[in-house]
matplotlib code that plots the C-alpha trace (Angstrom):
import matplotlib.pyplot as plt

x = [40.7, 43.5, 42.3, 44.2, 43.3, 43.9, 42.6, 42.5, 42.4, 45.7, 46.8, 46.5, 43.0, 39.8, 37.9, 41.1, 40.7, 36.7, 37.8, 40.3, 37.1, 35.1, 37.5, 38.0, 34.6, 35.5, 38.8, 42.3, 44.6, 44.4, 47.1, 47.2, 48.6, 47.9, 49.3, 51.1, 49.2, 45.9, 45.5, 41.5, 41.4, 43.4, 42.4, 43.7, 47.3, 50.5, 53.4, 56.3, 58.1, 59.9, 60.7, 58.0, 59.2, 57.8, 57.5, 56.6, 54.2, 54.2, 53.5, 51.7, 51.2, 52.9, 52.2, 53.7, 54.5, 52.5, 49.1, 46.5, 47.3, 50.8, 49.7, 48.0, 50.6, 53.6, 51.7, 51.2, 54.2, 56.5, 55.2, 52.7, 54.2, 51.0, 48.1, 45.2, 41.6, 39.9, 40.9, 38.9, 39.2, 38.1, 36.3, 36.7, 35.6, 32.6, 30.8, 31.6, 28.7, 27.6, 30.6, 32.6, 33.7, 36.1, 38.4, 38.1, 41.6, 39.5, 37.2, 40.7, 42.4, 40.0, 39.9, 43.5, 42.8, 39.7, 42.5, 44.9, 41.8, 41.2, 37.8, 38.0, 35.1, 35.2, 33.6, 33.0, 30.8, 28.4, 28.6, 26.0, 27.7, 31.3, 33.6, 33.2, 36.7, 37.8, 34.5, 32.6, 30.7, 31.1, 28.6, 26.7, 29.9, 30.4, 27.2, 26.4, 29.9, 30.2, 26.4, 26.9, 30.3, 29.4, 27.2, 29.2, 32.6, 30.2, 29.4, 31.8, 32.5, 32.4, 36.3, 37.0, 34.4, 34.5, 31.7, 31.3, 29.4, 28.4, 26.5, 24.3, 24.6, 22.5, 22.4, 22.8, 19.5, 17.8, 19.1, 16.1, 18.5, 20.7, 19.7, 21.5, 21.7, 23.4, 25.7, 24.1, 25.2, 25.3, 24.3, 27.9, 26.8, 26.8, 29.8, 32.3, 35.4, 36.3, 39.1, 41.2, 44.5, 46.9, 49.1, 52.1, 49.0, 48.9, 45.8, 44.6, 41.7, 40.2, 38.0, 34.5, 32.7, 29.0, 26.4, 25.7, 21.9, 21.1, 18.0, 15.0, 14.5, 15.1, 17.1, 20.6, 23.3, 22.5, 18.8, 19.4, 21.8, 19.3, 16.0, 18.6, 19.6, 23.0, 24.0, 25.7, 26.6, 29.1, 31.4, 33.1, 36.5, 36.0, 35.0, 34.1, 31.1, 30.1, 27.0, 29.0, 31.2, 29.1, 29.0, 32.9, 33.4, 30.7, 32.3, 35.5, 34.8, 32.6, 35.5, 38.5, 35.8, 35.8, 39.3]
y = [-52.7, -53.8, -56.4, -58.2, -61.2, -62.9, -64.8, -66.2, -70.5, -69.9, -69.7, -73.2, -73.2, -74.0, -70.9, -68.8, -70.5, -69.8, -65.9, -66.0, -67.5, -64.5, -62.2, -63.2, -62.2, -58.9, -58.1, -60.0, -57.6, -60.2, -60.4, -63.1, -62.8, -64.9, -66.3, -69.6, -71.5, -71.0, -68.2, -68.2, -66.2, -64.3, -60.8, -57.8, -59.0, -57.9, -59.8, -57.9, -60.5, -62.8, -61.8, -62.2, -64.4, -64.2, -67.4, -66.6, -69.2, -67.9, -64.2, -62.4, -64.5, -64.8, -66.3, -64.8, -66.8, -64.2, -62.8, -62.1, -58.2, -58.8, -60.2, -57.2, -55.1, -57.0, -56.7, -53.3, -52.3, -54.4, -56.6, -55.1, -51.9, -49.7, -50.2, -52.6, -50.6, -53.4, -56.1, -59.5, -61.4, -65.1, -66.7, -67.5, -71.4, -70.8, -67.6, -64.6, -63.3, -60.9, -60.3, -63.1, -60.4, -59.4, -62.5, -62.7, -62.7, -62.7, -59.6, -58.0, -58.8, -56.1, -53.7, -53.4, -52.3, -49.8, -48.3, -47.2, -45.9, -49.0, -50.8, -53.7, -56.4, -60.2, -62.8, -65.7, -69.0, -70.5, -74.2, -76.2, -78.8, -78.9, -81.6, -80.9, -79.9, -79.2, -81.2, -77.5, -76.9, -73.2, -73.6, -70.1, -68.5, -69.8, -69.0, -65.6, -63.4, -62.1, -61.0, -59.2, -57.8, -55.6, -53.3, -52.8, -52.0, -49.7, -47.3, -45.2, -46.8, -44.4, -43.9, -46.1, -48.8, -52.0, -55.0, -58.1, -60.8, -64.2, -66.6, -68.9, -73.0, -73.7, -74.8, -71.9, -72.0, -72.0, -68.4, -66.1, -63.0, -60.3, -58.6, -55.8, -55.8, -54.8, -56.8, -59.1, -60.2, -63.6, -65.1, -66.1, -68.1, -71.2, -71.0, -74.2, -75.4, -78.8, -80.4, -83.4, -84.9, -85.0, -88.5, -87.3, -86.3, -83.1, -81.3, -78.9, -77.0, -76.6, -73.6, -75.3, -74.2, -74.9, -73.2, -69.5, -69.0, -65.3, -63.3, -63.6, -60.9, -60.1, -56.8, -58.4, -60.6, -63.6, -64.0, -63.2, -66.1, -68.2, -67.3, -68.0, -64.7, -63.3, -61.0, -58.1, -55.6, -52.3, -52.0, -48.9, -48.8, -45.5, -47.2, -44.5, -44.6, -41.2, -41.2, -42.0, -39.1, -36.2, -38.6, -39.5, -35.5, -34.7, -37.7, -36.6, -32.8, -33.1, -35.4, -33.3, -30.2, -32.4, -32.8]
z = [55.1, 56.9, 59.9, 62.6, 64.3, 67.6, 70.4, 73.8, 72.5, 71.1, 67.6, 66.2, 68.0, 65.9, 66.7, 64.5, 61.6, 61.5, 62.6, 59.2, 57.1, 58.5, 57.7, 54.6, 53.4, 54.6, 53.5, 52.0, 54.2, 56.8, 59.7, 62.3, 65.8, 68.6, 71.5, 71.1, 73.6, 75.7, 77.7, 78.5, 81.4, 81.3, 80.7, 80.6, 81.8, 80.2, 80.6, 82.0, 84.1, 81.1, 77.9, 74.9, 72.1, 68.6, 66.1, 62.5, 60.8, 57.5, 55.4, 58.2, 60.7, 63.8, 67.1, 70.5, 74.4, 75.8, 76.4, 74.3, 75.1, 74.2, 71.2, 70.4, 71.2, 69.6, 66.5, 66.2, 67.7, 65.9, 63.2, 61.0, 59.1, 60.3, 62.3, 61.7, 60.5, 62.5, 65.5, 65.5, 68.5, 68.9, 67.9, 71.2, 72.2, 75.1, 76.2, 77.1, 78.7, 81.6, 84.2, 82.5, 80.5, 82.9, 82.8, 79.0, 77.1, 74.2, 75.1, 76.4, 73.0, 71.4, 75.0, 73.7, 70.4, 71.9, 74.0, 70.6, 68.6, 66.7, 65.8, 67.6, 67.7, 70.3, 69.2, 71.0, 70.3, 73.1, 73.5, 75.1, 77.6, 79.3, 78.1, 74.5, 73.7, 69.8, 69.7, 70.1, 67.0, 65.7, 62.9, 63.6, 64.0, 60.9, 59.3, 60.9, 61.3, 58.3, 58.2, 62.4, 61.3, 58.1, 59.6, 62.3, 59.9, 58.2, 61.2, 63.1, 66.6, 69.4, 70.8, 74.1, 73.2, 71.3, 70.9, 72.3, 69.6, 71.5, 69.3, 70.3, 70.7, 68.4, 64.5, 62.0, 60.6, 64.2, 64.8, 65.7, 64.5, 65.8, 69.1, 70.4, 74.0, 77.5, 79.7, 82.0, 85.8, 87.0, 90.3, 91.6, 94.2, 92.3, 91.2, 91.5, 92.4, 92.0, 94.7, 94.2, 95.0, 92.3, 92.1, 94.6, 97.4, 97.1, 97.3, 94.4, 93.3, 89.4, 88.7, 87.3, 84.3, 85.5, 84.3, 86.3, 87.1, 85.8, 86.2, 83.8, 81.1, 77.5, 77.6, 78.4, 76.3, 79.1, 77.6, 74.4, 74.0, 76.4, 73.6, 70.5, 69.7, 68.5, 71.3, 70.1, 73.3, 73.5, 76.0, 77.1, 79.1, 81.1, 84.4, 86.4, 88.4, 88.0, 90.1, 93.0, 92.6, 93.8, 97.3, 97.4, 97.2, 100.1, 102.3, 101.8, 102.8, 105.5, 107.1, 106.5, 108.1, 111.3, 111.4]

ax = plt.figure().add_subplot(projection="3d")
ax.plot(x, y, z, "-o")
ax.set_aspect("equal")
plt.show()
């Protein structure tokens, strides 16, 4: 099995080191492309306004100036002599949980390897306070990715849809176990912003990463993490909101009758 790795943290990151060690109870095909410096946040985004430039690290291993989708695509485009059987994303440093899957580079990483047909799993480890840094302990990462991956490589993913894996901040041997789960919503109104001035008095604004109150219950990833659970949750990419269709349709004819 040939598998491909990348990120969000950026490819010297700790989190890609304990993705190769997972891997590497799966397969030895391993490939390794990732963008050269941080790019949490950053989604879906492709980069089309500068050029993309490629260093090579070693056999198979390559990190790009772009985006974690470009790293995707650089890789199968142009590196790697075929496509990858699998894409592993992460494992990402903090959550991605609930509606924060929308800014994830790291979730997006794998959307782009849904979108060609591949397997693709994100993995991302929880931490339990801000300020940690390379301090973040990804010891049930560690402990528990190779035993939520196999089953998963084993079954035949649906096409369009990937998985999201967020493991919990907590030791290894305090995991409850492996839930399977749908995406949760925050409550957004606590989100912050911190303000400050930088040193030449100009005023500037940092995007917080406080903790997002959620709604009680035990059927989403948000409370699965929250009672020590593994959070395991499939995404799909066809967006569509198909119960609102039938009432777009009716709106839309019932206006153009009155005109």
């Amino acid at each position: 099995m040939r598998i491909l790795l990348t990120n969000d943290d950026g490819y010297h990151a700790p989190g890609m080191a304990v993705l190769e060690a997972i891997a590497r109870q799966l397969s030895d095909d391993i490939w390794v492309c990732a963008p050269a410096e941080e790019q949490s946040g950053a989604g879906h985004s492709l980069t089309l306004s500068r050029p993309v430039r490629v260093r090579e690290h070693g056999e198979r291993r390559w990190s790009c100036t772009g985006t974690p989708t470009d790293s995707v695509m650089i890789a199968m485009g142009k590196l790697m002599p075929e496509k990858p059987d699998l894409i592993l994303s992460g494992v990402n440093r903090g959550a991605n949980l609930g509606d924060d899957i929308t800014y994830s580079g790291t979730v997006s990483a794998a959307i782009e390897g849904a979108l060609a047909g591949i397997p693709a799993i994100a993995l991302s480890q929880v931490y339990a306070r801000e300020g940690m840094g390379d301090a973040v302990p990804f010891e049930a990462a560690e402990a528990w990715g190779a035993k939520v991956l196999r089953p998963l490589v084993d079954m035949a993913m649906t096409p369009r849809t990937l998985i999201n894996v967020n493991f919990p901040a907590i030791p290894a041997e305090a995991v409850k176990g492996i839930r399977v789960v749908r995406q949760g919503f925050h409550d957004y109104s606590r989100g912050s912003i911190v303000e400050g001035t930088d040193p030449r008095g100009y005023r500037y604004y940092w995007f917080g990463l406080h903790g997002i109150e959620h709604s009680p219950g035990h059927d989403t990833d948000l409370e699965a993490i929250d009672d020590g659970y593994i959070a395991v949750t499939p995404l799909q990419l066809d967006l569509t909101h198909d119960a609102s269709l039938a009432a777009l349709r009716g709106a839309y004819a019932a206006r153009l009758a009155s005109d």
